[in-house]
C-alpha positions as CSV (number, residue, x, y, z in Angstrom):
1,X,-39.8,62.9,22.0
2,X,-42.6,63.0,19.3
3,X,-45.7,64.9,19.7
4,X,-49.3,64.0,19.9
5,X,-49.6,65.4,16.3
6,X,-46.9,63.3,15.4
7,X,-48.1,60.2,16.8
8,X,-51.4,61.0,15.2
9,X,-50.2,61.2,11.7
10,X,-48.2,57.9,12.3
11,X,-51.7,56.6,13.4
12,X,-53.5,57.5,10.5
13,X,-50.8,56.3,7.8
14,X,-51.1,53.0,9.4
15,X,-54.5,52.9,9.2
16,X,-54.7,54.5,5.5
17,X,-51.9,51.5,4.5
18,X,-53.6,48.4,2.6
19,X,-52.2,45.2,2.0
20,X,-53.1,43.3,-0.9
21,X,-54.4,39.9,-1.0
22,X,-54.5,38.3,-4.9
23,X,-56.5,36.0,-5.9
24,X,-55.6,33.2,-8.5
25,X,-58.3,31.1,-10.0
26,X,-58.2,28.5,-12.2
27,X,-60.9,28.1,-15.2
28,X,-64.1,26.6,-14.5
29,X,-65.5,26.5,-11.3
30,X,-62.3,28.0,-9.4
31,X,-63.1,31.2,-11.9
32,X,-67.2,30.9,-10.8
33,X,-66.3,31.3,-7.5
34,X,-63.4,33.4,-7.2
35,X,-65.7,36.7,-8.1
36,X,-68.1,36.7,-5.0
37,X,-65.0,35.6,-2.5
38,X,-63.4,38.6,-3.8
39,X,-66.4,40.9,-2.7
40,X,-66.9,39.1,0.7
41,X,-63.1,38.9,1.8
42,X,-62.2,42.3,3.0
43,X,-65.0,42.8,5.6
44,X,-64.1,38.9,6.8
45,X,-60.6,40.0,7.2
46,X,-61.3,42.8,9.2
47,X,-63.2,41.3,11.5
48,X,-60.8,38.7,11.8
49,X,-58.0,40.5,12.7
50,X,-59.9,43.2,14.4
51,X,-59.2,45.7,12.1
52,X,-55.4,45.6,12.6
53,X,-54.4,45.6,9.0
54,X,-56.9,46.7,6.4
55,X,-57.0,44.3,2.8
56,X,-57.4,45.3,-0.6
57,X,-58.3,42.0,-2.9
58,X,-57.2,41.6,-6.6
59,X,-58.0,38.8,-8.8
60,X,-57.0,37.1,-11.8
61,X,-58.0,34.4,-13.9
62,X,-55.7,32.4,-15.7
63,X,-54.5,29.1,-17.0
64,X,-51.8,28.1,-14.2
65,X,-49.3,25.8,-15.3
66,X,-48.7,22.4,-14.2
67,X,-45.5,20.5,-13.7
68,X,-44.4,17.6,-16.1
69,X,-46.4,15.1,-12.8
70,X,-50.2,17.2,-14.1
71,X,-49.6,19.2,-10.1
72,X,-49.3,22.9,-9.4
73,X,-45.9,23.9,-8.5
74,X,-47.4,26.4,-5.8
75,X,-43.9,28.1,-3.8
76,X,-43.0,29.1,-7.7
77,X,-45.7,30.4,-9.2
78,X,-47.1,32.2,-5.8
79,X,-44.1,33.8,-5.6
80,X,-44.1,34.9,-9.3
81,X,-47.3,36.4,-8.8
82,X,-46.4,38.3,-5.9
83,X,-43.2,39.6,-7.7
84,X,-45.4,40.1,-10.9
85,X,-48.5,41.8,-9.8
86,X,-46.7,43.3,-6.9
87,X,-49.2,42.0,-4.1
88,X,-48.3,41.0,-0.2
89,X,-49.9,37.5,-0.1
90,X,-50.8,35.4,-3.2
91,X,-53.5,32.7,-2.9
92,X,-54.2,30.1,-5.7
93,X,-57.6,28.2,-6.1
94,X,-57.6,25.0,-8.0
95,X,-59.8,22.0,-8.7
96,X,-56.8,19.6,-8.5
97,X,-57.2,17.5,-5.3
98,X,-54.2,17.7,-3.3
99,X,-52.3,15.0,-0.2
100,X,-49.9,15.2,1.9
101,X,-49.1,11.3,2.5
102,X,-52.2,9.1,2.3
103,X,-54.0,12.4,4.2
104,X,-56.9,14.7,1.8
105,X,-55.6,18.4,1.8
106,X,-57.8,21.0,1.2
107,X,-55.1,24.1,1.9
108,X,-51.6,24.5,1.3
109,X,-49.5,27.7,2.6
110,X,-46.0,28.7,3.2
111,X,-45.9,31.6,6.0
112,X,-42.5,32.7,5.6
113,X,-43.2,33.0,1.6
114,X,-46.9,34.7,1.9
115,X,-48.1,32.1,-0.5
116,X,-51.1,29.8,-0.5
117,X,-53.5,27.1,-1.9
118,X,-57.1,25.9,-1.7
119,X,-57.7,22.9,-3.3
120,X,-61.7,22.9,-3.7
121,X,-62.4,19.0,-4.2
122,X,-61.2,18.1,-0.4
123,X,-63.9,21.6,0.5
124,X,-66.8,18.4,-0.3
125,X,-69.7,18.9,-1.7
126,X,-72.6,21.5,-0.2
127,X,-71.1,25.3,0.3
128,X,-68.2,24.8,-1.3
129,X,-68.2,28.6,-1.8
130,X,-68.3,30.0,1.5
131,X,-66.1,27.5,2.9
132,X,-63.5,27.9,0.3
133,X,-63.6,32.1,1.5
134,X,-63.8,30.8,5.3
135,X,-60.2,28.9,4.6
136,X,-59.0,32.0,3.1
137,X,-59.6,34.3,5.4
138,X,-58.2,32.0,7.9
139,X,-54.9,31.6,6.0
140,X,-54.0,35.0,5.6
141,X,-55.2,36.1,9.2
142,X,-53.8,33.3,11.0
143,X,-50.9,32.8,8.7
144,X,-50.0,34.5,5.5
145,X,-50.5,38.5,6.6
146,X,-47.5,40.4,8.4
147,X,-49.5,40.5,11.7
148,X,-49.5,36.3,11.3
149,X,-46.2,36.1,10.0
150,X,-44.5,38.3,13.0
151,X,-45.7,35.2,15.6
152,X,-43.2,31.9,15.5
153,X,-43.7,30.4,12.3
154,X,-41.4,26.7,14.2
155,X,-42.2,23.7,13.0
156,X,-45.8,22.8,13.5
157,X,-46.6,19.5,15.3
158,X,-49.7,17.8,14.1
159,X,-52.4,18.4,15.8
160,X,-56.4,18.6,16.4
161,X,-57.5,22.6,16.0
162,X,-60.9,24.3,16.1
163,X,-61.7,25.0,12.4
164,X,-63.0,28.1,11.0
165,X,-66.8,27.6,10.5
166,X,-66.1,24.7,8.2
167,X,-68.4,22.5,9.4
168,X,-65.9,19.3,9.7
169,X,-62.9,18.6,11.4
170,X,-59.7,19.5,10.1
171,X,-56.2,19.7,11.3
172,X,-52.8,21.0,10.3
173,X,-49.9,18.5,9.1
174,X,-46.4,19.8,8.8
175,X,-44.7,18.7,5.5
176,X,-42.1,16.3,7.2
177,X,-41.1,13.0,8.8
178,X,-43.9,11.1,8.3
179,X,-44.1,11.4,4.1
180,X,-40.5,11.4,4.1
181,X,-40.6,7.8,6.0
182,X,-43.6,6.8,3.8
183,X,-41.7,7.8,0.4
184,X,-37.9,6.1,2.0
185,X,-40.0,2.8,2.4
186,X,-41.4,2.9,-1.1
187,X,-45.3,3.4,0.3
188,X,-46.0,6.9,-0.8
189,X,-47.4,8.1,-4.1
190,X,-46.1,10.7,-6.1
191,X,-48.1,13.4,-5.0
192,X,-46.1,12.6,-1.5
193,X,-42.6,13.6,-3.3
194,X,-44.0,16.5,-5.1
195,X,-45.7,18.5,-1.9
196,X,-42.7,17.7,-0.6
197,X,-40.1,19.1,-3.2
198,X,-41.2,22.4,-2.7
199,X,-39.3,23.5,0.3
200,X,-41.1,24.0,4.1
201,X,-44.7,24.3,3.4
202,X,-48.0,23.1,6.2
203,X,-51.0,22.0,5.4
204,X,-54.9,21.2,6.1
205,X,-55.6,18.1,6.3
206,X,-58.8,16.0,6.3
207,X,-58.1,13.4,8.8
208,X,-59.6,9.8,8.7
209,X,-61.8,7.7,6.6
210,X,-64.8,10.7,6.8
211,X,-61.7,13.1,5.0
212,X,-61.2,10.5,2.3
213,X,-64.8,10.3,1.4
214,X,-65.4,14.0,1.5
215,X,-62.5,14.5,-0.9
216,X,-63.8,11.2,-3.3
217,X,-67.5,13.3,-3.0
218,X,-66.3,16.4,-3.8
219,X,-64.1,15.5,-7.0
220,X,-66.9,14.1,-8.2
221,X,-69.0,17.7,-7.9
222,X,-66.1,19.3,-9.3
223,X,-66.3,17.1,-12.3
224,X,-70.1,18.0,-12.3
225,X,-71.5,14.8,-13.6
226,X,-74.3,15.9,-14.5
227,X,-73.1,17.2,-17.7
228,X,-72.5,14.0,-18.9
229,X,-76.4,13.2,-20.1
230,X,-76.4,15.5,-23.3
231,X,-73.1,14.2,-24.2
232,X,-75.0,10.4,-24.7
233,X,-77.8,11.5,-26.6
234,X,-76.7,8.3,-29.0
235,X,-77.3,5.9,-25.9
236,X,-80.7,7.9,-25.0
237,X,-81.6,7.3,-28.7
238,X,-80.5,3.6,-28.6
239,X,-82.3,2.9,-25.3
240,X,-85.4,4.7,-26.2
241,X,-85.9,2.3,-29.0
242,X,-85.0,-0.9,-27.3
243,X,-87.7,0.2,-24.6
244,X,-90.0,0.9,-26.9
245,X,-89.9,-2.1,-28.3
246,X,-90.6,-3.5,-24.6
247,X,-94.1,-1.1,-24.2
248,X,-95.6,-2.3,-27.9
249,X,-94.9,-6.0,-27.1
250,X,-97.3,-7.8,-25.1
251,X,-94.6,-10.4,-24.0
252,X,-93.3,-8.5,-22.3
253,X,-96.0,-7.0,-20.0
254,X,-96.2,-10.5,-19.1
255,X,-92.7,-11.2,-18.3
256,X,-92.7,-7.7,-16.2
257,X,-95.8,-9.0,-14.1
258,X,-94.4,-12.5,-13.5
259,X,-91.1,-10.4,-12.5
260,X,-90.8,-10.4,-8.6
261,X,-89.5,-6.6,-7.0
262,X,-86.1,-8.1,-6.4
263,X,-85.7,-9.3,-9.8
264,X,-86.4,-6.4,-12.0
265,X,-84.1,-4.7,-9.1
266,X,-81.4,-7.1,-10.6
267,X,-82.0,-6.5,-14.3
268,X,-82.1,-2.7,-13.3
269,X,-78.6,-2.9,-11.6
270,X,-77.6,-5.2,-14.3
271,X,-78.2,-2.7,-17.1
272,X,-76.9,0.3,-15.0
273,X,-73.7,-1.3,-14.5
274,X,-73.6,-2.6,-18.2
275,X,-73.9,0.9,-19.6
276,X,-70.8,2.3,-16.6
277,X,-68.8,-0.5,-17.6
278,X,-69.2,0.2,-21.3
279,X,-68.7,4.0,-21.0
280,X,-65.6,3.4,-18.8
281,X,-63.7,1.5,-21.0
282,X,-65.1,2.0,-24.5
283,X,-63.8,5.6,-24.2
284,X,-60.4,5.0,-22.0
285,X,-61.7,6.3,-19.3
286,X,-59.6,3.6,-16.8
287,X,-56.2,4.7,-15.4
288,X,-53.7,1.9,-15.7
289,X,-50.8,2.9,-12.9
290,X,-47.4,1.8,-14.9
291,X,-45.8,2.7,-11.7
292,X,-46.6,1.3,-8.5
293,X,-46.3,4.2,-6.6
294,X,-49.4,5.7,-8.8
295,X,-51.2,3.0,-7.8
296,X,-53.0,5.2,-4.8
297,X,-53.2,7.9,-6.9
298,X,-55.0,6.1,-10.0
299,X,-57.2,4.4,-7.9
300,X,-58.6,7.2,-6.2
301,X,-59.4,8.8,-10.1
302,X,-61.0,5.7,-10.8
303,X,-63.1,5.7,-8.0
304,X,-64.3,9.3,-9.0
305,X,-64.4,8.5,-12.5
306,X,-66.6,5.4,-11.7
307,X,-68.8,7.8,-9.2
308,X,-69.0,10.5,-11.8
309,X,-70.5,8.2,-14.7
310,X,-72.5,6.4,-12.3
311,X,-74.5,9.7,-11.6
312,X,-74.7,10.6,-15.6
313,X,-76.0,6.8,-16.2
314,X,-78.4,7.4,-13.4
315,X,-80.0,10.3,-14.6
316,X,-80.2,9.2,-18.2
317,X,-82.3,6.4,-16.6
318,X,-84.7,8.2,-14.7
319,X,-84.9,10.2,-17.8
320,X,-85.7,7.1,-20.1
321,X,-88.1,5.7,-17.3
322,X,-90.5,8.8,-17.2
323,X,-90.4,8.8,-20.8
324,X,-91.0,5.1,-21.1
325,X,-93.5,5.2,-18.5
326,X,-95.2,8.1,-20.4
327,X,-95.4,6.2,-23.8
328,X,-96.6,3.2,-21.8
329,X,-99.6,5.3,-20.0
330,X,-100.7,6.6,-23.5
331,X,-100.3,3.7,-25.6
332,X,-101.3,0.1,-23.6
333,X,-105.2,0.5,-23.2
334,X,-105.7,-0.4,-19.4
335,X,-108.4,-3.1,-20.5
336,X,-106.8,-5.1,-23.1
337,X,-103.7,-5.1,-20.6
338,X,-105.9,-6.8,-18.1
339,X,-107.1,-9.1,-20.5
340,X,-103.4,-9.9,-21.8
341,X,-102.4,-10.5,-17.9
342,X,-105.9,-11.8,-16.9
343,X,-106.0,-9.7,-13.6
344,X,-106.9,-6.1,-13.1
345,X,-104.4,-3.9,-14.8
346,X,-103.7,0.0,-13.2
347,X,-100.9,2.2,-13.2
348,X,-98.8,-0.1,-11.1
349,X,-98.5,-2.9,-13.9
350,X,-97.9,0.1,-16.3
351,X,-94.9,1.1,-14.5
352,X,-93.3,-1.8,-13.8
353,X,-93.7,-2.7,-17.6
354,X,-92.3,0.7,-18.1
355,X,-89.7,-0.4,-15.6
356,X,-88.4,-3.7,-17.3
357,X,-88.6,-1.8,-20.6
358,X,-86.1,1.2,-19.3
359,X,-84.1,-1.6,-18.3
360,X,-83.7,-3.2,-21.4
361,X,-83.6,-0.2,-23.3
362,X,-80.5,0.8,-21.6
363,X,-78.8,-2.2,-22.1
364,X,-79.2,-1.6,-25.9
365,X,-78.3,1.9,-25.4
366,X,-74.9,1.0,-23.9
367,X,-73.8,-0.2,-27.2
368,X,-75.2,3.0,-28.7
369,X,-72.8,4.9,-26.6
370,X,-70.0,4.2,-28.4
371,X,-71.3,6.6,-30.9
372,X,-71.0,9.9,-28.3
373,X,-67.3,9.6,-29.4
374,X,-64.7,9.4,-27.1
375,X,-63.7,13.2,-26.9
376,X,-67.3,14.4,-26.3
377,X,-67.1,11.6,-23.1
378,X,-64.3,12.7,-21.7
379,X,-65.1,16.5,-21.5
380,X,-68.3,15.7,-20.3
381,X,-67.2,13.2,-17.0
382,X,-63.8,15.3,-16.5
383,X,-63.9,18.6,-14.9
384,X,-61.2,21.0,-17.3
385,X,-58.5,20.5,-14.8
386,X,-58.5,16.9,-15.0
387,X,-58.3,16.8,-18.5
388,X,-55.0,18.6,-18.4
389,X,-53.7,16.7,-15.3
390,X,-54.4,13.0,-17.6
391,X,-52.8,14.8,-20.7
392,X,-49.6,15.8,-18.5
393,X,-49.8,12.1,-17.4
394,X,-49.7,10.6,-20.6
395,X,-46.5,12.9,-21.8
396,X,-45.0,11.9,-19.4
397,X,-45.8,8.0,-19.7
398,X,-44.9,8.4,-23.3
399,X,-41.9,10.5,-22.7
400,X,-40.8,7.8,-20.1
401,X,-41.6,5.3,-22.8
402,X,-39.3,6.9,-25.3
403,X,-36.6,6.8,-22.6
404,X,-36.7,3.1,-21.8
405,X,-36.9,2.1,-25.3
406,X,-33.4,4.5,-25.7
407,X,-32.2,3.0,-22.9
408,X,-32.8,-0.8,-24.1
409,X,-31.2,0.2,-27.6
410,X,-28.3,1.2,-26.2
411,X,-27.9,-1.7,-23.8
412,X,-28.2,-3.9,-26.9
């Protein structure tokens, strides 16, 4: 029978233990946020698990590698890392969205392998931060540590569960039947067949049409859009001379004060979605699915893609409209506008002519766009994750390519 100095010393061992927690970021924003989760997790754990087990967190940035599909083959390289840098739970952060079926994931674990995955896009778009270290700390307390781990880690039925201070609801989806059905009957995407190739794994899943939105929302922060306005300086340049032309040329005041609201609304959409449309395909910014079961896939990264130049387009136009709007205020003499538009001219007439000039400005400037160069475009509207994931793609495309036109030549 031990003593009570024995029983002490066992006591304080066990409290002196750590386990470590690493952290895997990817570059970009993954790497931006992955420094201040690191300094807020240990006191979050604590309190979590009521100071059962005490957590020391590492980090390290690096380029993870993705699998020939552009995904991250998580069971492998968590359990690398934990081999590697000798650490009791590894989790990745990534800005590659992740499903599970037609469902939005924003976490990925294996219990009985102490490996996990946040997938920030699916996290939306306002605190992505904190709720990206809220989801965390709830894997490894409630799943990945050896207190979580000792409970029944049985298959987990799908089901509606309070979440952990996210702010939106959530729920956990088991990585079975019903992906397996979808992908039998020829309805699930590739993404379905890859989350499902690596062994048991559950997930967190953004249930509904509210999950699919918040995912569509927050790959387009990810991609932060609003880097895309230096990179079409050429168009700025082009439209700022086409409206130009429209604040020197007394025609069209006229045609800008005959112009009802709804109409210069229309020539406003008009040149908007001339400039997106131009942008989109000029640079090969469309995915074409050559695969039907891509089709899901491509068409959500279209949607985003869309979304993401919309908001660049948008704020190049506000830009050219203050601008415009400017030039117009200190270069049309209020008086000989009146007299040009026989009423009495103020700042309203100004601004709609400086309104129908942005307008056609940026219908010019869409042609000037071509200029940005297609490179420059594509680093600007894709976050640096995406670029990778559409240059695994195309390997692959062409490396399928290669292997029907072997397959044809042999036929023949």
């Amino acid at each position: 029978m031990g003593t009570k100095e024995d029983a002490a010393e066992a006591s304080s061992a066990t409290d002196d233990a750590e386990a470590v927690l690493g952290l895997v970021a990817d570059p970009g924003l993954s790497a931006e946020l992955v420094k201040s989760i690191s300094r807020e997790l240990p006191a979050l754990l604590a309190e979590r698990e009521d100071g059962r087990e005490r957590w020391r967190v590492e980090t390290s940035l690096q380029l993870l590698p993705l699998d020939e599909d552009g995904s991250l083959p998580l069971l492998d390289i968590g359990r690398r890392q934990c081999e590697e840098q000798g650490w009791d739970v590894t989790v990745l952060l990534t800005e590659l969205p992740r499903r599970a079926g037609k469902q939005p994931v924003f976490a990925d674990y294996h219990p009985e392998a102490g490996v996990g995955l946040v997938s920030l896009p699916a996290l939306g778009v306002f605190r992505v931060g904190r709720r990206a270290r809220d989801t965390i700390a709830y894997l490894v307390a409630e799943h990945l540590g050896d207190n979580a781990r000792s409970a029944t880690t049985d298959a987990v039925e799908e089901q509606k569960l309070p979440g952990p201070g996210l702010g939106f609801p959530w729920e956990i989806v088991s990585d079975s039947e019903e992906r397996r059905a979808d992908a039998e009957e020829g309805g699930g995407d590739e993404s379905d067949v890859r989350l499902g190739s690596q062994g048991a794994s559950l997930h967190l899943a953004l249930p509904g049409v509210r999950g699919k939105l918040q995912l569509l929302t927050g790959m387009v922060r990810t991609n932060r859009p609003w880097r895309l306005v230096p990179s079409l300086s050429p168009a700025l340049a082009g439209a700022a001379a086409g409206a130009a032309f429209g604040v020197f040329y007394s025609n069209i005041w006229q045609l800008a004060d005959a112009f009802s609201t709804g109409r210069l609304i229309l020539v406003n959409a008009a040149a908007v979605l001339a400039m997106i449309a131009w942008l989109i395909f000029d640079n090969g910014l469309w995915e074409s699915p050559k695969n039907r079961r891509l089709r899901s896939e491509s068409a959500l990264y279209n949607s985003v893609t869309t979304l993401t130049v919309l908001f660049g387009v948008l704020c190049m136009y506000l830009l050219l409209y203050v601008v415009t709007l400017c030039a117009a205020f200190a270069a049309i003499p209020t008086g000989y506008l009146a007299i040009t538009l026989r009423h009495n001219a103020g700042f309203p007439d100004l601004a709609t002519i400086a309104w129908l000039s942005a307008s056609m400005g940026t219908i010019a400037g869409a042609l000037g766009s071509g200029l940005a160069g297609e490179d420059a475009v594509r680093r600007a509207a894709y976050s640096e994750r995406e670029l990778e994931r559409q240059a695994q793609r195309e390997k692959e495309e062409k490396r399928n390519d290669r292997e029907a036109t072997r397959a044809e030549e042999n036929e023949s």
